[in-house]
C-alpha positions in Angstrom: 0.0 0.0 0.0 1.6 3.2 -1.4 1.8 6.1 1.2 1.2 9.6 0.8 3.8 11.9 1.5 3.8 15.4 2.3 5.9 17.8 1.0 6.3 21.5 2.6 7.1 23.9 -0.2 8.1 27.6 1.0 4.6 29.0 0.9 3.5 26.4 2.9 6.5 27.4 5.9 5.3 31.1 5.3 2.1 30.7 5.9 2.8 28.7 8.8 5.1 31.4 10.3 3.1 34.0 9.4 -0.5 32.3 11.3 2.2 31.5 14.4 3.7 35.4 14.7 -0.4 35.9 14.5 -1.3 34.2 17.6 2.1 35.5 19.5 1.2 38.9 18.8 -2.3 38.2 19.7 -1.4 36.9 22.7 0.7 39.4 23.7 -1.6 42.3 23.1 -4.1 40.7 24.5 -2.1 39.7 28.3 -0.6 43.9 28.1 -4.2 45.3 27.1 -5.5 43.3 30.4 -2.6 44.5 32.5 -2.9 48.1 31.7 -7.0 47.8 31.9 -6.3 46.1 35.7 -3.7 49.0 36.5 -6.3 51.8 36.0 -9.5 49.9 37.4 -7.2 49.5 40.2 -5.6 53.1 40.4 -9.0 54.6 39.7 -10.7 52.1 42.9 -7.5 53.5 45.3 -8.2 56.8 44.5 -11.8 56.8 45.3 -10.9 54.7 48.2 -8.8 57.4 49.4 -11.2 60.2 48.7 -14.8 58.9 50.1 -12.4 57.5 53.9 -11.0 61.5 54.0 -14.8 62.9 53.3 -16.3 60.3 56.2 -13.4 61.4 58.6 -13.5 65.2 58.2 -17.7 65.2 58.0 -17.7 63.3 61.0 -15.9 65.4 63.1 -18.8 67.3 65.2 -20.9 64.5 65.8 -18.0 62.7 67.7 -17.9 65.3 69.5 -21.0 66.1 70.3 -21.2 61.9 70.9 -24.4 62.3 68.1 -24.8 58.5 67.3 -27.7 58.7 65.4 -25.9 61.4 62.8 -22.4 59.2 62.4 -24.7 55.8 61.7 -26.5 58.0 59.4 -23.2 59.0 58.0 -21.6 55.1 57.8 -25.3 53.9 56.2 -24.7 56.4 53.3 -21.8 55.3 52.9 -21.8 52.1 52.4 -24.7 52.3 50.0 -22.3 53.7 47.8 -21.0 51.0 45.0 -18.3 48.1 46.0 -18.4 49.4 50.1 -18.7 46.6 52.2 -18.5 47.8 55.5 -17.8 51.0 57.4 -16.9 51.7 60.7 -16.1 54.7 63.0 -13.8 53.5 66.2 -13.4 56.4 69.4 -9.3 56.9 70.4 -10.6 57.6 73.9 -12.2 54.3 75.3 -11.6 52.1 71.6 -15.2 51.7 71.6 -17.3 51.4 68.1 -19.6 54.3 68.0 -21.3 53.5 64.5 -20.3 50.6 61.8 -22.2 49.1 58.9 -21.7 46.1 56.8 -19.8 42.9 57.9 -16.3 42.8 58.6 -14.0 40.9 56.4 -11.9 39.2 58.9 -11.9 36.1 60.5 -12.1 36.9 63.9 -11.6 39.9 67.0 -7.9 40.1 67.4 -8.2 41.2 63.6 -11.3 42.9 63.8 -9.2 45.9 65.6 -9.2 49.7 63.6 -5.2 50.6 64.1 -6.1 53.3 66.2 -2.4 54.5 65.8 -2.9 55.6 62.2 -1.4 59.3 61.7 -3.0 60.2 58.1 -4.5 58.5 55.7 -3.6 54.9 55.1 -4.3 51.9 52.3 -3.5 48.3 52.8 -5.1 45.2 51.2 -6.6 42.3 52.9 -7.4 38.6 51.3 -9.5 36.5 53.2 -9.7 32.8 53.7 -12.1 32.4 50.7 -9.2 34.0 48.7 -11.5 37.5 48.2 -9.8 40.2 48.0 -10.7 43.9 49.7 -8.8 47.3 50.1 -8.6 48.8 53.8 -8.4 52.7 53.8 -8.3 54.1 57.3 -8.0 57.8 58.1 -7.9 59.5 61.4 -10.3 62.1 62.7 -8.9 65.3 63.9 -10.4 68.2 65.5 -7.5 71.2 65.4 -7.7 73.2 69.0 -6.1 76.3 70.2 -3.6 75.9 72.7 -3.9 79.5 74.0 -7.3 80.8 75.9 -7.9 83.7 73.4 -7.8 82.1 70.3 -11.0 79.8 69.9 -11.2 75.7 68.8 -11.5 75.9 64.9 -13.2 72.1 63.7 -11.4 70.7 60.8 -9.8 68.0 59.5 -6.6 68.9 59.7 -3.5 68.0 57.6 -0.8 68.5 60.4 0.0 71.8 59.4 0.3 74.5 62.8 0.1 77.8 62.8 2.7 80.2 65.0 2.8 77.1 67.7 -1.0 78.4 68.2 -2.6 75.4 67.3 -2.3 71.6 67.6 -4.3 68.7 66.0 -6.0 65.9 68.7 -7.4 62.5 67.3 -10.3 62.0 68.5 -11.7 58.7 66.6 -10.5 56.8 63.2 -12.8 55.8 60.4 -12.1 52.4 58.5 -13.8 51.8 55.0 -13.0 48.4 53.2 -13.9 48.2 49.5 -14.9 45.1 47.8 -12.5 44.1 44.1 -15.4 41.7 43.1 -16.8 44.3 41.1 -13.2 45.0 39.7 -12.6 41.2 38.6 -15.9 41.0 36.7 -15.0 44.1 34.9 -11.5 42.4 34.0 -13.3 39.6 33.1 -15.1 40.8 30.8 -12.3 42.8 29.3 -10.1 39.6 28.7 -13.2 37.8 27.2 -13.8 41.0 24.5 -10.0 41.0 24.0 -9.2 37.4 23.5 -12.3 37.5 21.3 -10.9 40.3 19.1 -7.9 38.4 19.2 -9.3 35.1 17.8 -11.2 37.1 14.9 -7.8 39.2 13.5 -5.8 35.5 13.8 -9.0 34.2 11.6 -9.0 37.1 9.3 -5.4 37.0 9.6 -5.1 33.6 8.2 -8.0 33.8 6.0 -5.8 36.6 4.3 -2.5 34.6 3.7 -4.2 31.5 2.6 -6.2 33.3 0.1 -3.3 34.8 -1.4 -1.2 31.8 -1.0 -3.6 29.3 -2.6 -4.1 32.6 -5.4 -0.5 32.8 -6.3 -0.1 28.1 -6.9 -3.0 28.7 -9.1 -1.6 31.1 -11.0 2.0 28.8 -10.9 -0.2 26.2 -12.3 -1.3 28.3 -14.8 1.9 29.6 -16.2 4.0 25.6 -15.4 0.7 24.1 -18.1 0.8 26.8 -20.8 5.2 26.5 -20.8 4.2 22.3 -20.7 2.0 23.4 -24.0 4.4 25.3 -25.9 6.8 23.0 -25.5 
């Protein structure tokens, strides 16, 4: 029984190498576009991380002091209605009690529970539970600035550690802890790989369709031109 042999001619390696360096530069664009998409989500999440845990501190500022629990769970509850928040929590410095929270802590049990009631601005760290989820921790201290001589009066503010002539001095008087969820953020980078490796997979397609058309073009016109020189002859 006579076998059939195979014989790679030079179009047949170019194609080859040219549907390979297809799906290597596919890939490739595909893994940076995902990378650089993660980088911003992430940036972007930080940022606003960063910006809603210094708002909560410095609007919280009288009703700590004023001990108004009904304002500061008013406050946390707003808060964590807002997208990917899943918990909030406002801890005094004086006595380490919790005077409003909302939402469910992340961790896995009291010792970790604690607010770092040490914190002196604010601060971001991540945290990745047992269940292998993912949050970001933004903390941020509540300062009330005070006088420190008799005549001038106590000016409310969130302070920024800044003091004026010696005159002034910032206290900490409670620290706010907000933890954001990423879950949101994977299903957005989910969906991003799944559009890009899709877009991927159509220009290796269209790609290849490309070659092999003009590859399969040019033996038919080789053909052509190999019978009429077999005619003349």
């Amino acid at each position: 029984m006579a076998k059939l042999h195979f014989k790679w001619g030079i179009r047949d390696k170019f194609l080859v190498y040219v549907i390979m360096l297809l799906i290597v530069l596919g890939s490739i664009l595909t893994v940076v576009s995902v990378i650089q998409q993660k980088n911003i989500l992430d940036k972007e999440l930080k940022k606003r991380g960063m910006s809603l845990v210094k708002s909560l501190a410095s609007s919280s500022i009288l009703s700590v002091l004023l001990d108004d629990k009904k304002s500061l769970n008013s406050l946390v509850q707003t808060l964590k209605n807002e997208e990917d928040v899943s918990y909030v929590v406002i801890v005094s410095t004086f006595n380490g009690k919790v005077l409003a929270e909302s939402g469910q802590t992340v961790y896995g049990s009291s010792e970790e529970h604690k607010v770092d009631l040490n914190v002196q601005e604010p601060v971001f760290r991540s945290y990745v539970t047992n269940a292998m989820e993912t949050f970001y921790i933004f903390t941020a201290p509540v300062n009330v600035e005070e006088a420190r001589s008799e005549e001038e009066p106590d000016i409310l503010s969130m302070g920024d550690n800044n003091f004026e002539n010696g005159k002034s001095k910032l206290r900490k008087i409670a620290v706010v802890e907000m933890r954001l969820s990423l879950a949101n953020v994977y299903r957005q980078i989910d969906r991003i790989k799944q559009t890009a490796i899709l877009l991927t997979f159509l220009v290796i397609i269209f790609g290849s369709s490309v070659v092999i058309f003009f590859s399969a073009g040019n033996r038919k016109a080789d053909s052509t031109i190999s019978i009429r020189d077999a005619k003349s002859r």
